[in-house]
Every structure is written in C-alpha cells, then in structure tokens.
C-alpha positions as CSV (number, residue, x, y, z in Angstrom):
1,X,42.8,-94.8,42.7
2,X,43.6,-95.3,38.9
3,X,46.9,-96.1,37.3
4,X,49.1,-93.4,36.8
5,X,49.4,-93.1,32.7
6,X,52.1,-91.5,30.6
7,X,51.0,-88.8,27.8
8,X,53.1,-86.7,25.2
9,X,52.2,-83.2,24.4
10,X,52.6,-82.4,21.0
11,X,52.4,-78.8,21.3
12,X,55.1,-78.6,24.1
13,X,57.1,-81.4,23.2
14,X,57.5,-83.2,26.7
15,X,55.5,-85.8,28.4
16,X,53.8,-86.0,31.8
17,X,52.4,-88.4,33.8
18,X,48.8,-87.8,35.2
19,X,46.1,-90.0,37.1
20,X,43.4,-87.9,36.1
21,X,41.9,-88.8,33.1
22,X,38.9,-90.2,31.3
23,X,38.7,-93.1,29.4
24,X,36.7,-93.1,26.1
25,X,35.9,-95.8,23.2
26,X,36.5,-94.6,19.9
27,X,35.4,-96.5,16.7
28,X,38.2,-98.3,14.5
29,X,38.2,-98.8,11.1
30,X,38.4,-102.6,11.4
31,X,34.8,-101.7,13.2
32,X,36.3,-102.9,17.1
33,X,36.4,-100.1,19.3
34,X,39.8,-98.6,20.4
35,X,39.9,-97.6,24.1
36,X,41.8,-94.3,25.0
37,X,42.5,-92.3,28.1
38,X,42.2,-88.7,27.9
39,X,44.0,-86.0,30.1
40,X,44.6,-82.1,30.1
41,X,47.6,-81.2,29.4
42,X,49.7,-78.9,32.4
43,X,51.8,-77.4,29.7
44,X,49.0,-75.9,27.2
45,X,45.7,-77.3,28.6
46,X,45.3,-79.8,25.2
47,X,43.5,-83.0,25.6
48,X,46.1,-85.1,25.1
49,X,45.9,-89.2,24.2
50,X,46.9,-92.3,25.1
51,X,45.9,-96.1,24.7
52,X,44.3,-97.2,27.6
53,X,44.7,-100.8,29.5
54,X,42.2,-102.8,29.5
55,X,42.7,-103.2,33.1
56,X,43.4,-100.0,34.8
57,X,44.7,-102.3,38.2
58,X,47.3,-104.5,37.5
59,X,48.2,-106.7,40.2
60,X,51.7,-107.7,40.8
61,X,52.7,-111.3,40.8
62,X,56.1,-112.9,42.9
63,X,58.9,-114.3,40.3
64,X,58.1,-118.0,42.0
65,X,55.0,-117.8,39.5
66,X,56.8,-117.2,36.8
67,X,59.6,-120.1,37.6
C-alpha cells in the first residue's frame, strides 16, 4: 500500500488526499531529474502534482533513538 499524498487543485481551489497515483521523473533544468506523483483530481478530473518522496514507506522510529 503506498503513502497517502496531499495534492492541490488549482482549478477548484481545495486539496485532497489520494493513494492512487503514479510517480513519474521529469527532467530539471540543472539536468537531475525531479520525481513527481501524479493523481486525478475528484473535483474536475485534472492531473494534479506533487513532489514525490524518495521513499514512499517511511518507517517510524521510538523518541529513545532520537535521545
């Protein structure tokens, strides 16, 4: 199961939340690729963006570590 991932719709003004979505590479100008997630948008059906982690599973660590 992926990481739920917030997007903003432009068009509609309001952001959802979705775990559906693909994850693409696009090219930067500084010539390192840029990875983003993209999802449909419920509101209008746009693809909407968002920067994607580099690890969709984040595990969670105790505050001990951290101390």
């Amino acid at each position: 199961m992926r990481r739920p991932l917030r997007f903003y719709d432009i068009a509609a003004g309001r952001a959802f939340v979705a775990d559906q979505y693909q994850v693409v590479e696009v090219p930067s100008s500084r010539g390192a690729p840029v990875r983003l997630a993209v999802a449909k948008s419920p509101y209008t059906g746009n693809e909407c963006y968002s920067f994607a982690p580099r690890r969709l599973e984040i595990k969670s660590a105790t505050l001990n570590g951290y101390l």
